[in-house]
C-alpha atoms as an extended CHARMM CRD file, in Angstrom:
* protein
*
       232  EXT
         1         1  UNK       CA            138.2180000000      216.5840000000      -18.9030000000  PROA      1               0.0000000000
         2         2  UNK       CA            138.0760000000      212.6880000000      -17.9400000000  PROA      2               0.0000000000
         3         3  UNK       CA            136.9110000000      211.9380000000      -21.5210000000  PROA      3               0.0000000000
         4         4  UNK       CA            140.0870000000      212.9560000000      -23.3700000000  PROA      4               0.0000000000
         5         5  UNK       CA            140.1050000000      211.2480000000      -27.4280000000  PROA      5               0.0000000000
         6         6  UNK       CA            143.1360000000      209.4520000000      -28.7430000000  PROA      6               0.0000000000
         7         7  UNK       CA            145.0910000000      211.0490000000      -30.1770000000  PROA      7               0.0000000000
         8         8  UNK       CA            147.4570000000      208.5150000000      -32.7450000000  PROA      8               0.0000000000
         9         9  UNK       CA            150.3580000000      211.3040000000      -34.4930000000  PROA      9               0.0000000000
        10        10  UNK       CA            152.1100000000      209.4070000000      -37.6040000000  PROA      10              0.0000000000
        11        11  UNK       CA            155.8640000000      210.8300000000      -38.2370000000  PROA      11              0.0000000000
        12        12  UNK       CA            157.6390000000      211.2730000000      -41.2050000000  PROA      12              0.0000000000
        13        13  UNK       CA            160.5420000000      209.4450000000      -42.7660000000  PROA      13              0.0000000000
        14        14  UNK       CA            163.3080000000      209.8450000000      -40.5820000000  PROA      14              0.0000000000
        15        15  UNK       CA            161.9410000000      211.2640000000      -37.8650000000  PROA      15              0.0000000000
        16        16  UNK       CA            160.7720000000      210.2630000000      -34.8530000000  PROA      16              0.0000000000
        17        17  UNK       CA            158.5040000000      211.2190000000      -31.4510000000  PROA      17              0.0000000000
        18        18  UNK       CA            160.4510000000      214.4270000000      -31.3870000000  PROA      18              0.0000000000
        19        19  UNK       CA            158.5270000000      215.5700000000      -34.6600000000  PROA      19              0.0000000000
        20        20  UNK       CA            155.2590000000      215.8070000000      -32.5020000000  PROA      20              0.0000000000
        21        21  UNK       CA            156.8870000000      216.4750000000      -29.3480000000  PROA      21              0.0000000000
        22        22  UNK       CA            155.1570000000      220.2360000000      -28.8180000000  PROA      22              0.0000000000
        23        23  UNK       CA            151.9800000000      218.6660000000      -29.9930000000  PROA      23              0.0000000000
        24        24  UNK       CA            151.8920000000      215.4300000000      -27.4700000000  PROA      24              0.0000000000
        25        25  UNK       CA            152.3590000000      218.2780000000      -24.7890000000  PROA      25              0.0000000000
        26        26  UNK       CA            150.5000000000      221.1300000000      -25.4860000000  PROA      26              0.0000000000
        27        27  UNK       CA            147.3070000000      218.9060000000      -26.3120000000  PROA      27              0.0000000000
        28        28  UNK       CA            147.2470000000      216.7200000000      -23.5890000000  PROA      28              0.0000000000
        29        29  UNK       CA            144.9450000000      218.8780000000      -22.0990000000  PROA      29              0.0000000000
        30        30  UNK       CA            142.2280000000      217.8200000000      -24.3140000000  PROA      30              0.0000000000
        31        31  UNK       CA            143.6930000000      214.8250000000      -26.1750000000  PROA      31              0.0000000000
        32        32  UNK       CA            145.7250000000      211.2420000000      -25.2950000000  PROA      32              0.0000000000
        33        33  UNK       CA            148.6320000000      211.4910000000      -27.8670000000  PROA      33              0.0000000000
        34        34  UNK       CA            149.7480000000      208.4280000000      -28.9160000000  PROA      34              0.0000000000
        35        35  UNK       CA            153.2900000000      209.0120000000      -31.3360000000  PROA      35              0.0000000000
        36        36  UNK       CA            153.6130000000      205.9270000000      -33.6770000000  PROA      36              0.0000000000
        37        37  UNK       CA            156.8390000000      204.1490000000      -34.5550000000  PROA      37              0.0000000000
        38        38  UNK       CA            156.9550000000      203.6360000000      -38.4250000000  PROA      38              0.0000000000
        39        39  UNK       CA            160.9580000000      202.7320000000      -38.3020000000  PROA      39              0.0000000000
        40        40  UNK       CA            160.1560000000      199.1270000000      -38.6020000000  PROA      40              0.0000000000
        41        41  UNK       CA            158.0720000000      198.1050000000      -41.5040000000  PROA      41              0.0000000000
        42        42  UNK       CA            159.0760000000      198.1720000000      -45.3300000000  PROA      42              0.0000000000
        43        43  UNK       CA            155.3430000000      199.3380000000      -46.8270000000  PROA      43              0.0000000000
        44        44  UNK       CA            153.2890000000      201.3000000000      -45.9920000000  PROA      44              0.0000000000
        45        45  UNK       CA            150.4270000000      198.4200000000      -45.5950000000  PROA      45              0.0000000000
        46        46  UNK       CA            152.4110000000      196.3940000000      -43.1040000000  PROA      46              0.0000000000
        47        47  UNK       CA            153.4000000000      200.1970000000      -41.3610000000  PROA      47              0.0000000000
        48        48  UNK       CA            149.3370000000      200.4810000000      -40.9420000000  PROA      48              0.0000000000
        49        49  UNK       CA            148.6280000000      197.4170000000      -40.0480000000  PROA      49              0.0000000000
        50        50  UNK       CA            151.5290000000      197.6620000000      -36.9230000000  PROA      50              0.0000000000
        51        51  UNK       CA            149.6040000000      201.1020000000      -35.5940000000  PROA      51              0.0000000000
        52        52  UNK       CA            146.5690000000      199.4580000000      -36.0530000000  PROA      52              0.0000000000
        53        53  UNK       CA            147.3020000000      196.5400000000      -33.7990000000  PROA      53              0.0000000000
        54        54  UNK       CA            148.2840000000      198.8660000000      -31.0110000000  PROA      54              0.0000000000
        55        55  UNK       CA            145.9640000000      201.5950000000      -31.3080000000  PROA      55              0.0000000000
        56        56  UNK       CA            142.4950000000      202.3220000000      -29.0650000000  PROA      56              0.0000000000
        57        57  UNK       CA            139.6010000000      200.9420000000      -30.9690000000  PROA      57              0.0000000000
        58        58  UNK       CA            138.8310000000      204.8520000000      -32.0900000000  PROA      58              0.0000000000
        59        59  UNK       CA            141.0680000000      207.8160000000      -32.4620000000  PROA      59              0.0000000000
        60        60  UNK       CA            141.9840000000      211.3470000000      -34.1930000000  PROA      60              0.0000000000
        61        61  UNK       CA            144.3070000000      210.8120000000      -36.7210000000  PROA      61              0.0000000000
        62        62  UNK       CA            147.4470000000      212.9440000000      -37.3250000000  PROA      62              0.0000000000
        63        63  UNK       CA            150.0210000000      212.2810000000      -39.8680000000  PROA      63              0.0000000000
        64        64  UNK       CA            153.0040000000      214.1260000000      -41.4670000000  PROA      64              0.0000000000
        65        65  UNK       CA            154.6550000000      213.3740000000      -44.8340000000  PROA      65              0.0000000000
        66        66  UNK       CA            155.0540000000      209.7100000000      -44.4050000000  PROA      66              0.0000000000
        67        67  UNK       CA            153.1840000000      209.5900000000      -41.8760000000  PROA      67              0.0000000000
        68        68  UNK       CA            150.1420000000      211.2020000000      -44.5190000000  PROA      68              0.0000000000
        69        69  UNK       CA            150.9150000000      207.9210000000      -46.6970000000  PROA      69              0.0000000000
        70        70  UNK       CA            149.9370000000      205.5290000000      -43.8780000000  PROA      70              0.0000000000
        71        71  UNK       CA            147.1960000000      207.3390000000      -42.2490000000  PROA      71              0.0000000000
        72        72  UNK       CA            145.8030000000      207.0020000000      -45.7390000000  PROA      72              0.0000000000
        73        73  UNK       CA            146.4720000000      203.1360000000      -45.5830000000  PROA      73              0.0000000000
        74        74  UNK       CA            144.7610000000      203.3590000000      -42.1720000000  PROA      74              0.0000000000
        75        75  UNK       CA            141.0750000000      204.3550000000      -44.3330000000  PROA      75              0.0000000000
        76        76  UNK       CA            141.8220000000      201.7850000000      -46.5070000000  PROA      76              0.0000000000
        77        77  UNK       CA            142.4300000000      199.0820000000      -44.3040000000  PROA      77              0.0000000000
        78        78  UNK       CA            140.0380000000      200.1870000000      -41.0630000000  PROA      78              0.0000000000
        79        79  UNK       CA            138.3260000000      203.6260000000      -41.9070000000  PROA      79              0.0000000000
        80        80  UNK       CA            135.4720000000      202.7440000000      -39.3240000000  PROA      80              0.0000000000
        81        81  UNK       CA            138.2900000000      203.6520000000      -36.1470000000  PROA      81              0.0000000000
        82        82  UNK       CA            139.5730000000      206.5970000000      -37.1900000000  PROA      82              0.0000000000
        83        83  UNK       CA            137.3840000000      209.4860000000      -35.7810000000  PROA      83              0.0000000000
        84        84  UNK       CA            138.9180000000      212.7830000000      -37.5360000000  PROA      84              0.0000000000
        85        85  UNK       CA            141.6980000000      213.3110000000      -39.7150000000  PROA      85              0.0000000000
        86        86  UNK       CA            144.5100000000      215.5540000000      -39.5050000000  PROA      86              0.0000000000
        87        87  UNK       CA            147.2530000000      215.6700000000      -42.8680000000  PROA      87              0.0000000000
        88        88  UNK       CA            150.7560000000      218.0040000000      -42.7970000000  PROA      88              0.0000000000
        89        89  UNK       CA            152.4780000000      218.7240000000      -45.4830000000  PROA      89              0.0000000000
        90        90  UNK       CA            151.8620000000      214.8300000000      -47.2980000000  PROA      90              0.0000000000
        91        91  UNK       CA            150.3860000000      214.1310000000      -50.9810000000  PROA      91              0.0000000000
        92        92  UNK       CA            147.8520000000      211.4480000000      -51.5310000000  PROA      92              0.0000000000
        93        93  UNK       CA            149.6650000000      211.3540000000      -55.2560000000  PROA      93              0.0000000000
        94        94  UNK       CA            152.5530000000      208.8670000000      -55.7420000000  PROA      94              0.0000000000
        95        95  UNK       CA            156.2490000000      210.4340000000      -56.6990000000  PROA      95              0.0000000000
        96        96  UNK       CA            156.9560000000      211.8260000000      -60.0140000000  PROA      96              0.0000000000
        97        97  UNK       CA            159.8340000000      210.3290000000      -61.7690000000  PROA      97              0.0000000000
        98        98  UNK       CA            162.2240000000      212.6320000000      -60.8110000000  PROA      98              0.0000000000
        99        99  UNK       CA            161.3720000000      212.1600000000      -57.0410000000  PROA      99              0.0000000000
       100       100  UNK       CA            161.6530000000      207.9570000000      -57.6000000000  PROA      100             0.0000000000
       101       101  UNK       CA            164.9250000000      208.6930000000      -59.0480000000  PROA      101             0.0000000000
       102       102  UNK       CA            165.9460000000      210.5320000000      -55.8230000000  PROA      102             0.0000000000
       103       103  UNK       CA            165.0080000000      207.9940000000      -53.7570000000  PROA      103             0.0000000000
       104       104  UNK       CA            166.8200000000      205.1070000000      -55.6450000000  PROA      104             0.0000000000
       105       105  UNK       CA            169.7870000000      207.3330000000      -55.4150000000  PROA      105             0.0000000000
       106       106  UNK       CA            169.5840000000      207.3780000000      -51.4210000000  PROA      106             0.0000000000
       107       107  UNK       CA            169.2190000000      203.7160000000      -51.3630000000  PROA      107             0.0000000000
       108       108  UNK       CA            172.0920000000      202.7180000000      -53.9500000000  PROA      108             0.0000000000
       109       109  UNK       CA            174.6210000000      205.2830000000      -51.2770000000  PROA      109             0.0000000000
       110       110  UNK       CA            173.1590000000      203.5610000000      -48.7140000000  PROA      110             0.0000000000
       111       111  UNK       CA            174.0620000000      199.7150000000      -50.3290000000  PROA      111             0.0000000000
       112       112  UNK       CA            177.3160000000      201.6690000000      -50.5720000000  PROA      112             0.0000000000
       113       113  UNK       CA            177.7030000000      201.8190000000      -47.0050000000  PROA      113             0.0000000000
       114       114  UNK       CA            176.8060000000      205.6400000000      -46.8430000000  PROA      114             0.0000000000
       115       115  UNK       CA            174.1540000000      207.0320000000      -44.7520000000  PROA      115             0.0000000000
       116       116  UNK       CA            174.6850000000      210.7180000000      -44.0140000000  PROA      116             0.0000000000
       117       117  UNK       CA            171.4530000000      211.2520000000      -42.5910000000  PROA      117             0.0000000000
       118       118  UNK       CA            170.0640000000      214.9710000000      -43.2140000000  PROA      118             0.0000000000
       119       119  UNK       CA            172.9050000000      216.5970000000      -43.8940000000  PROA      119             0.0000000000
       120       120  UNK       CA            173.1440000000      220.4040000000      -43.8680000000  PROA      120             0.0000000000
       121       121  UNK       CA            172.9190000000      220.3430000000      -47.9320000000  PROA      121             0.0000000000
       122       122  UNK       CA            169.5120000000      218.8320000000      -47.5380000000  PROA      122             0.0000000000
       123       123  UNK       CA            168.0800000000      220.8600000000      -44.5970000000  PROA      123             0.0000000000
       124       124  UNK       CA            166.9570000000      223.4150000000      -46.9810000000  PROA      124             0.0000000000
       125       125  UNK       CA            164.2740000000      221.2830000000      -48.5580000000  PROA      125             0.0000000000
       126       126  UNK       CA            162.5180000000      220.0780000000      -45.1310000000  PROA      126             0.0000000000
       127       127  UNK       CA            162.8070000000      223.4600000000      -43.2460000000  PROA      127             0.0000000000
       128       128  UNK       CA            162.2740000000      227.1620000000      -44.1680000000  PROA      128             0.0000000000
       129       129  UNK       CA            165.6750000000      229.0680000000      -44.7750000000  PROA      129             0.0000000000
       130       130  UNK       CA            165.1890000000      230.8230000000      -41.3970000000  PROA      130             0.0000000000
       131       131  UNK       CA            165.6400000000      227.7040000000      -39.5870000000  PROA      131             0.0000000000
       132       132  UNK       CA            168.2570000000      226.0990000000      -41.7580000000  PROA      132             0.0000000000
       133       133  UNK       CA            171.3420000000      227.2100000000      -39.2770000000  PROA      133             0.0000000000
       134       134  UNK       CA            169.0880000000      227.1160000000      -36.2590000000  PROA      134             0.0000000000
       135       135  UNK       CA            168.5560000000      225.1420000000      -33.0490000000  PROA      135             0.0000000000
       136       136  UNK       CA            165.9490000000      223.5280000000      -35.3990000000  PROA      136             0.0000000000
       137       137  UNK       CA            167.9340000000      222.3520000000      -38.0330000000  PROA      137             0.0000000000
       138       138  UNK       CA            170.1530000000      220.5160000000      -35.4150000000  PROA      138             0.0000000000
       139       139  UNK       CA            167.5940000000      218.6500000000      -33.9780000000  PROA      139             0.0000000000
       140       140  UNK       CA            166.0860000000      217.7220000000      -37.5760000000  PROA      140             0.0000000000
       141       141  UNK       CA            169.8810000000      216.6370000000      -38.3390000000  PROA      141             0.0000000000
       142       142  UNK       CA            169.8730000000      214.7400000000      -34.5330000000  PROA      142             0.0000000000
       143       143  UNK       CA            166.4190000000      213.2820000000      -35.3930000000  PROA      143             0.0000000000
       144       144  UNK       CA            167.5200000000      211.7900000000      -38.1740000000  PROA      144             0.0000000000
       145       145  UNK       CA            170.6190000000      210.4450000000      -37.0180000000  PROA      145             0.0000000000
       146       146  UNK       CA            168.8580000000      208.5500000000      -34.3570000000  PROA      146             0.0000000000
       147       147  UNK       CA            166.1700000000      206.8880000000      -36.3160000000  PROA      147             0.0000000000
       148       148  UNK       CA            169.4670000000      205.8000000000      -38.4630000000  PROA      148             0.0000000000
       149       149  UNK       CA            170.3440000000      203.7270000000      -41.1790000000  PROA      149             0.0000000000
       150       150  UNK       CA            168.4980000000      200.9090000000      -41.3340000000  PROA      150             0.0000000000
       151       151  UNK       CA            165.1490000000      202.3580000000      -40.6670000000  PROA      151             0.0000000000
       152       152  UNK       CA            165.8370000000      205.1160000000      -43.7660000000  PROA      152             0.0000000000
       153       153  UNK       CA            166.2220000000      201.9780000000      -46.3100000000  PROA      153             0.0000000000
       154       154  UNK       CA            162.5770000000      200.4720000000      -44.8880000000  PROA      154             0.0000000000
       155       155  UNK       CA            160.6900000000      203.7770000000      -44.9760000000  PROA      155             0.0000000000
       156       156  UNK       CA            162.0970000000      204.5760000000      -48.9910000000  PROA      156             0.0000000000
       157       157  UNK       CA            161.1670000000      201.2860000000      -49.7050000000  PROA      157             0.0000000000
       158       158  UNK       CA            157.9220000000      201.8450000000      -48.0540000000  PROA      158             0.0000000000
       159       159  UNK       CA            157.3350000000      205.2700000000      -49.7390000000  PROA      159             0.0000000000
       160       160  UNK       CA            158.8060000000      204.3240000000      -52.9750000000  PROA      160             0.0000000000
       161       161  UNK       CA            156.2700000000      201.2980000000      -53.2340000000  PROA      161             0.0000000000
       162       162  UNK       CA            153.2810000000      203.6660000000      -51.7110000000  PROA      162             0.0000000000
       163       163  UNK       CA            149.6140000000      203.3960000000      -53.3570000000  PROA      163             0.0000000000
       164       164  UNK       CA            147.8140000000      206.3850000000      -55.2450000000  PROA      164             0.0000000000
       165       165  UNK       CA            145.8180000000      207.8030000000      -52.7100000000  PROA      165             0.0000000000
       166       166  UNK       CA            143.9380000000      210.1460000000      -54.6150000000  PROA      166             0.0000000000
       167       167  UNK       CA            141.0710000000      207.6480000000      -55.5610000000  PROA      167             0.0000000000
       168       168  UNK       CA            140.4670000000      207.3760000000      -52.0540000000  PROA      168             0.0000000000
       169       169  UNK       CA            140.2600000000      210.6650000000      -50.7250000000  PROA      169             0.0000000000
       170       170  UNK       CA            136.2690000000      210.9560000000      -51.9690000000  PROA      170             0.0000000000
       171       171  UNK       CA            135.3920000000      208.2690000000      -49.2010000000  PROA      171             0.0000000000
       172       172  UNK       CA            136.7690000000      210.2710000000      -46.5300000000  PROA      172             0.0000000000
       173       173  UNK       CA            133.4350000000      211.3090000000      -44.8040000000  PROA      173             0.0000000000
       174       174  UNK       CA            135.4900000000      212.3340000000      -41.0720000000  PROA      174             0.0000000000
       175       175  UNK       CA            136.2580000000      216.1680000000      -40.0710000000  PROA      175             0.0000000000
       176       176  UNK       CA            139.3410000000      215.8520000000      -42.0340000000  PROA      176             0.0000000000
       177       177  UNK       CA            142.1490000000      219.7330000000      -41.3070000000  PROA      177             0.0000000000
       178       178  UNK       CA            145.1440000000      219.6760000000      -44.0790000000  PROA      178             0.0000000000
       179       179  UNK       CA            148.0240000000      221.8360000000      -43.2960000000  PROA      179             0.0000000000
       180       180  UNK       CA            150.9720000000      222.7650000000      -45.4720000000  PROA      180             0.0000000000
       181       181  UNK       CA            154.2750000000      225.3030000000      -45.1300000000  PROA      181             0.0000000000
       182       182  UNK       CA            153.5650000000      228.1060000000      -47.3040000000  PROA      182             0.0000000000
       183       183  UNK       CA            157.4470000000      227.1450000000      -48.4370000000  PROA      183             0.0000000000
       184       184  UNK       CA            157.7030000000      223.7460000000      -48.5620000000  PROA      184             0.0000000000
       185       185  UNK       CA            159.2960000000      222.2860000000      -51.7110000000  PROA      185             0.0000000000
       186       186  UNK       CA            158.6390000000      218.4270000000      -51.0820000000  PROA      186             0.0000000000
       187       187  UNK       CA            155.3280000000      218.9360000000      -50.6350000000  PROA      187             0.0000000000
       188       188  UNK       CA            154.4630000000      222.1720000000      -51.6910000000  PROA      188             0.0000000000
       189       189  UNK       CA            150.9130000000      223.8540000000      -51.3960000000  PROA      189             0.0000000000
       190       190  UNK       CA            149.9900000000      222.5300000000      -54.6970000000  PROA      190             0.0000000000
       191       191  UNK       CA            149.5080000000      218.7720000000      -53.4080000000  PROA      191             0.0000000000
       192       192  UNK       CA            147.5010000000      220.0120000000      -50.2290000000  PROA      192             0.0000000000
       193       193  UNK       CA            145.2640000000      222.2250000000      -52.5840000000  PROA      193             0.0000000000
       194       194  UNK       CA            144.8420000000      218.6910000000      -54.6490000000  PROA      194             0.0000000000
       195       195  UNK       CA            144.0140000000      216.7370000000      -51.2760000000  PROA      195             0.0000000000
       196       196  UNK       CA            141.4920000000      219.6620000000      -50.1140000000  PROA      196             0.0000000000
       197       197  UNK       CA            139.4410000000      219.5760000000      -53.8550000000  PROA      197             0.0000000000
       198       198  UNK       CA            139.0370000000      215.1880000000      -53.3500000000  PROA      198             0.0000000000
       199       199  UNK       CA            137.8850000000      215.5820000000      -49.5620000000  PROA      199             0.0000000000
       200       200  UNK       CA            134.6520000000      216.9930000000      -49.2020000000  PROA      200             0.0000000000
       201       201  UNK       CA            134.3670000000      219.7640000000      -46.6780000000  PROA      201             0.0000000000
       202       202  UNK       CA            138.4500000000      219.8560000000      -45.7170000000  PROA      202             0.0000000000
       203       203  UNK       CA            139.2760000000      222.9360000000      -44.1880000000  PROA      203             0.0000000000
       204       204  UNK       CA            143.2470000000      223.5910000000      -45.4450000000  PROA      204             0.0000000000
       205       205  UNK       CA            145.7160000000      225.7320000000      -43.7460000000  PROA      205             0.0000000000
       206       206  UNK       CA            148.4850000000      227.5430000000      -44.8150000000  PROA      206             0.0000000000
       207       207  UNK       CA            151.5430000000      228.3440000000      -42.0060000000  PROA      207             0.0000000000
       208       208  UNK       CA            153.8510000000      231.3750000000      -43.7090000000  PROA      208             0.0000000000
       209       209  UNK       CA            157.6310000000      231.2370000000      -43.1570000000  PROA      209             0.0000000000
       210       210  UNK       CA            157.4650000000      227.5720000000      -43.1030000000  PROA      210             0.0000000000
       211       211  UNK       CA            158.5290000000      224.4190000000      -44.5860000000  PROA      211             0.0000000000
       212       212  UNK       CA            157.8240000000      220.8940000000      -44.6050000000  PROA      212             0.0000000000
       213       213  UNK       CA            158.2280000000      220.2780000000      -40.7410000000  PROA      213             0.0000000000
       214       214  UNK       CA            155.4370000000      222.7070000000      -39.1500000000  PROA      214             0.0000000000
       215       215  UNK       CA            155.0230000000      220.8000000000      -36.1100000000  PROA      215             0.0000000000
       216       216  UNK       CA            158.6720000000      222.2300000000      -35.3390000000  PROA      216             0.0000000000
       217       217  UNK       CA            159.0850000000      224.9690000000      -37.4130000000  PROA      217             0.0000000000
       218       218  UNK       CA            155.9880000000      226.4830000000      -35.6610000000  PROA      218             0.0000000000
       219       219  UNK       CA            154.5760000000      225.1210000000      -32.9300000000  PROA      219             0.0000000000
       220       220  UNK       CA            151.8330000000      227.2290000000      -31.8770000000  PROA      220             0.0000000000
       221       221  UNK       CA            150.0590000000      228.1260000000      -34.7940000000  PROA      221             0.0000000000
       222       222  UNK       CA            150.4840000000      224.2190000000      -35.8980000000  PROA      222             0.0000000000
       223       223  UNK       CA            149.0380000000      223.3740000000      -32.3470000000  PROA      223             0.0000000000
       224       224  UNK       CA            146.1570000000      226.1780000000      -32.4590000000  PROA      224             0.0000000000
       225       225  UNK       CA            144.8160000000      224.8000000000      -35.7700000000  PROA      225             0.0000000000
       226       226  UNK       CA            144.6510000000      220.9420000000      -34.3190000000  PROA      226             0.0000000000
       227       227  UNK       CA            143.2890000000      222.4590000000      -31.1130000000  PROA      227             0.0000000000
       228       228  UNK       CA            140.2010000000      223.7380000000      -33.4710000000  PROA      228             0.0000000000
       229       229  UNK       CA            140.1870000000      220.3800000000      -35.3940000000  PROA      229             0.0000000000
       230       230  UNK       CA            140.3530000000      218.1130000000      -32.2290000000  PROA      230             0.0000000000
       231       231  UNK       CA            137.4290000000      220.2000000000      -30.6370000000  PROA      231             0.0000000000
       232       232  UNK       CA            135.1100000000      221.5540000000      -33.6090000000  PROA      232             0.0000000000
């Protein structure tokens, strides 16, 4: 295939190309991943507008978690480029109060000097238990590590300050796939189901045994459902 569509895959907070690693490869055949940086820009808008700038004039859209806030900022700011839409495990919703509260609490350690990263206390909320002492779980912890301190206090600001997205999901008109870990507890199923109800004709997917990080936790069935999207 000479024709192959960009591809542009959106990570999460803290994480980094090694989130859609599997995917950039096993794809390739019929798609030119592109894996976005979002480690440098403090909202979400100026996140979008930074892809934007660097991206073909018409792609597939992927994005995870965070990376489900700014591909959301992408249709607001350029909906016209973006050719399909693929959202893991993200909520067009903004945080409930107890979820602000957590993230002001991540930001006034990190003022204090204290950046631990994903630390094995955490792991438990971004992958399924099965993973949590797992080759997995180190490279989550190693992921993190490497996008690092700095980066962490843009992206909470970013998310923290995010816009509802749920008024915009009835313009989405593109062939849009939502996928969600039957177990995830940041973003449980709950917010895909709400994301699925505002987009008409989303197909959602559920991956068992799985948290918030499916493009890791389980690579093949995660690829086999954007290898339907990127060709149906």
């Amino acid at each position: 295939m000479t024709d192959k569509q960009p591809l542009l895959l959106l990570p999460g907070l803290l994480c980094d190309e090694r989130l859609w690693r599997d995917q950039a490869r096993d794809l390739a055949d019929i798609a030119a991943p592109i894996i976005a940086d979002l480690s440098l820009d403090n909202s979400v808008a100026s996140m979008a507008a930074r892809v934007l700038a660097d991206a073909p004039p018409r792609f597939a859209l992927a994005g995870l978690s965070m990376g489900g806030y700014v591909a959301f900022e992408i249709l607001r700011q350029q909906p016209e480029r973006v050719s399909r839409l693929a959202l893991l495990d993200t909520s067009a919703a903004p945080d409930s109060p107890a979820r602000a509260e957590q993230r002001r609490a991540g930001l006034r350690l990190l003022e204090r000097g204290r950046f631990a990263g994903v630390t094995q206390q955490l792991l438990p909320t971004l992958v399924h238990p099965r993973h949590v002492h797992s080759e997995i779980g180190t490279e989550v912890r190693a992921m993190a590590q490497r996008v690092g301190a700095q980066a962490y206090r843009r992206q909470q600001t970013a998310i923290a300050q995010r816009p509802d997205s749920r008024a915009l999901l009835a313009s989405i008109a593109v062939s849009t796939l939502i996928v969600v870990g039957e177990d995830d507890v940041l973003t449980p199923p709950a917010a895909a189901e709400e994301i699925q109800r505002g987009i008409a004709g989303a197909v959602l997917a559920r991956i068992p045994d799985c948290g918030h990080l499916p493009t890791m936790e389980d690579p093949p069935r995660t690829n086999r459902l954007l290898r339907q999207w990127l060709t149906g």
